[in-house]
Backbone bond lengths (Angstrom), bond angles and torsions (degrees), N, CA, C in turn:
res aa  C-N    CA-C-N  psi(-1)  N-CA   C-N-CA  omega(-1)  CA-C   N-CA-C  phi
1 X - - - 1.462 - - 1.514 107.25 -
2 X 1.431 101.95 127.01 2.150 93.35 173.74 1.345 81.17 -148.18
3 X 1.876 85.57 173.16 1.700 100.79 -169.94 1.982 83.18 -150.70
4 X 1.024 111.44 136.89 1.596 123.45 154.73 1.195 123.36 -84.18
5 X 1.127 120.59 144.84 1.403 138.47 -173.88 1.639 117.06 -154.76
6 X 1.337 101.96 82.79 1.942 112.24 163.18 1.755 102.04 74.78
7 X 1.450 98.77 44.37 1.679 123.81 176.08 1.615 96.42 71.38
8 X 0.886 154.28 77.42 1.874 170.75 -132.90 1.226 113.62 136.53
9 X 1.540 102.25 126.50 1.689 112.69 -170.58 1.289 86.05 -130.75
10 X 1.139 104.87 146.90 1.831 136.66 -165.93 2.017 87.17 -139.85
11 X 1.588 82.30 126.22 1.516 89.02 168.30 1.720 116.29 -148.16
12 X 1.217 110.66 161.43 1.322 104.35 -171.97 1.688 104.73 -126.58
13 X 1.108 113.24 127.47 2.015 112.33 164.68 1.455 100.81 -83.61
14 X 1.505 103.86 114.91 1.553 131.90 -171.29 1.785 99.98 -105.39
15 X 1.536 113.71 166.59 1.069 132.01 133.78 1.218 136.65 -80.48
16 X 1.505 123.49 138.24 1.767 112.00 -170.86 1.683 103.19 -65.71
17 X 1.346 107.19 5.02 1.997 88.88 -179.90 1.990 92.25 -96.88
18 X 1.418 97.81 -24.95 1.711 78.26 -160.91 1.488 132.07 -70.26
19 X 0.825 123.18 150.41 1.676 120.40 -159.49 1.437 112.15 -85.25
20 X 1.917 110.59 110.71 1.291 107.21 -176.21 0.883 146.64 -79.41
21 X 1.932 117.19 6.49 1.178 135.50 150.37 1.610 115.01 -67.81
22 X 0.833 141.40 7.41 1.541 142.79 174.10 1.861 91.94 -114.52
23 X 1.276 135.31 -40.14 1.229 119.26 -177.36 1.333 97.49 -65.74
24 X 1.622 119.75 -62.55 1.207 107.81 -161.24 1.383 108.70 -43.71
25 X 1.440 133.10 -40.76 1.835 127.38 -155.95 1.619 94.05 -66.31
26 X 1.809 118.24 -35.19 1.463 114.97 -172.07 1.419 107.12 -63.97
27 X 1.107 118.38 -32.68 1.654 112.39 -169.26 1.949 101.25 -91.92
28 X 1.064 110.66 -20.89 1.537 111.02 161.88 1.609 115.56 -65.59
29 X 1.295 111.82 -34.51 1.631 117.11 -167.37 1.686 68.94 -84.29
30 X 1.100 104.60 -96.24 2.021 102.61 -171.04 1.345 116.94 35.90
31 X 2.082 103.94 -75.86 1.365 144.24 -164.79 0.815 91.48 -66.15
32 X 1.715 136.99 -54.71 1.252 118.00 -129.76 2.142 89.14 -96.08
33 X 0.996 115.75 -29.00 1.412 117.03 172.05 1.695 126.46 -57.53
34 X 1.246 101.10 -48.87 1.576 128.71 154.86 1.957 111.44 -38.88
35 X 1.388 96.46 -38.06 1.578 99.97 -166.24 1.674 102.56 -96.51
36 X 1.152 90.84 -12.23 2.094 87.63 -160.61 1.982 69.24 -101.76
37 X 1.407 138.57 -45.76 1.267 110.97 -175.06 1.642 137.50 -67.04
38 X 1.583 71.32 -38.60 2.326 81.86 166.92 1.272 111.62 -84.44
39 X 1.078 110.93 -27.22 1.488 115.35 -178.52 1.960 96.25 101.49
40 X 0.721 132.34 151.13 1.510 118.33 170.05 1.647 135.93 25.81
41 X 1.446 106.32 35.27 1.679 129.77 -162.40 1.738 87.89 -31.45
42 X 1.701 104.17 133.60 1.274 131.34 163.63 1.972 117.39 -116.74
43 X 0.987 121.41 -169.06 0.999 118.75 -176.30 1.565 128.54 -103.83
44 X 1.772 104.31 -14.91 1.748 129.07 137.60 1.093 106.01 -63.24
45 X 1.356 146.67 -30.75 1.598 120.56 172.51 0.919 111.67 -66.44
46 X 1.616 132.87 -42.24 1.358 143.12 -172.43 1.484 100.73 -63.38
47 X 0.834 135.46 -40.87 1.681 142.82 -158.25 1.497 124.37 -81.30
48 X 1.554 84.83 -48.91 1.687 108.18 171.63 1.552 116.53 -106.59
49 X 0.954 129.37 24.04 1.338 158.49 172.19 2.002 141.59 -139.14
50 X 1.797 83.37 12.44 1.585 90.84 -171.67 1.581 111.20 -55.40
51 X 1.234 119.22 -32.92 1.380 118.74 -177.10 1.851 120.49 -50.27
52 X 1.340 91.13 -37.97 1.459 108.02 -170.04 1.696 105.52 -84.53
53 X 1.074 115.45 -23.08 1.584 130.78 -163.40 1.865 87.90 -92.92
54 X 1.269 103.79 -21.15 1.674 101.48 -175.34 1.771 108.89 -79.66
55 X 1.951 93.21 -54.73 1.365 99.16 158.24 1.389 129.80 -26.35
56 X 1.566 116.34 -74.10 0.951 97.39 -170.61 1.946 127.17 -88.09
57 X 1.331 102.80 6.40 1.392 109.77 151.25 1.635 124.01 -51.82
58 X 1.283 105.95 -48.44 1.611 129.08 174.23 1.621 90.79 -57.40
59 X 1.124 121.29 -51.81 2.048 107.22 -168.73 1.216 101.17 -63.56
60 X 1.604 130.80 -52.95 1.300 138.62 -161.79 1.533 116.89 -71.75
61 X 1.619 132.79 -44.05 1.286 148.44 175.48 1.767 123.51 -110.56
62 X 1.157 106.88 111.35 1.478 106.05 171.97 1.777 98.13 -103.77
63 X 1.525 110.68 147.30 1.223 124.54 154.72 1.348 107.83 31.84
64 X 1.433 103.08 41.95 1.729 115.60 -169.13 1.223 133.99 68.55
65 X 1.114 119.73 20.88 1.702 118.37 -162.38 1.642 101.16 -159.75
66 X 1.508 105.07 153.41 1.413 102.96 -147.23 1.275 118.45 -71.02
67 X 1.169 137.38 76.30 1.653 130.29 170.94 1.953 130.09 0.20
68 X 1.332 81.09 -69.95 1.841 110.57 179.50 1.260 120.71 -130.29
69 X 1.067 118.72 135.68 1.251 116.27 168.27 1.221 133.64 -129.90
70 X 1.449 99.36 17.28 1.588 126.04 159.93 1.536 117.13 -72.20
71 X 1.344 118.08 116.96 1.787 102.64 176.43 1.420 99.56 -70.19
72 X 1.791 113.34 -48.65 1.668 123.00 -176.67 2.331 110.14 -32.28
73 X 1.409 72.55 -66.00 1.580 81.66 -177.11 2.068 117.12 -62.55
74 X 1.411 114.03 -29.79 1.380 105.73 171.73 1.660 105.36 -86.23
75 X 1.094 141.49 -10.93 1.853 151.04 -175.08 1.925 78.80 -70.88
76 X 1.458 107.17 -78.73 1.676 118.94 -170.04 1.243 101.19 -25.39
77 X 1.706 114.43 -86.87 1.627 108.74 168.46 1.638 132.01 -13.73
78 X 1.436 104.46 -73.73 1.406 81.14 176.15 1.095 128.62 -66.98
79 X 1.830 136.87 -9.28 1.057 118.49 174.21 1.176 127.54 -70.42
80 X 2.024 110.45 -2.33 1.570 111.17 -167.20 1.086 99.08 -117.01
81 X 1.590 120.67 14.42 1.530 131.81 -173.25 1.818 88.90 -112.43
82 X 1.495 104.96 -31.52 1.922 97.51 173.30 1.512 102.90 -68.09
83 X 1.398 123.33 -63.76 1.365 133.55 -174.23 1.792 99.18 -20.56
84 X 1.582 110.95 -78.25 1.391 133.64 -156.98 1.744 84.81 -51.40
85 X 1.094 134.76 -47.38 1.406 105.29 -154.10 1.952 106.07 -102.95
């Protein structure tokens, strides 16, 4: 399942049972976290920033399945995950 966004494709390796209206909203929340953190996510943020793009994959997905689904509550995190380091 992928979706583009402003020439950037976000994709996910699914199961044929899992429902791709719930991936798509994950890879929308994804974007939309990505955009409120870079501010206008490009494809040098992604590049020169994979570490952080991993991070906050780690807030959003555990062991494949959705962690949070708060953008408010994963934004907080990383700001106390910026603080700590």
């Amino acid at each position: 399942i992928y979706r583009r966004y402003a020439g950037l494709y976000f994709s996910l390796c699914v199961d044929s049972t899992d429902n791709e209206l719930v991936c798509l909203e994950i890879i929308h929340l994804f974007v939309e976290i990505l955009d409120h953190y870079f501010g206008n996510v490009r494809e040098l943020d992604l590049v020169y920033n994979f570490h952080k793009v991993f991070v906050i994959t780690d807030e959003l997905v555990l062991s494949g399945e959705l962690q949070e689904s708060s953008k408010k509550v994963i934004l907080d995190r990383l700001g106390i995950l910026e603080r700590i380091e």
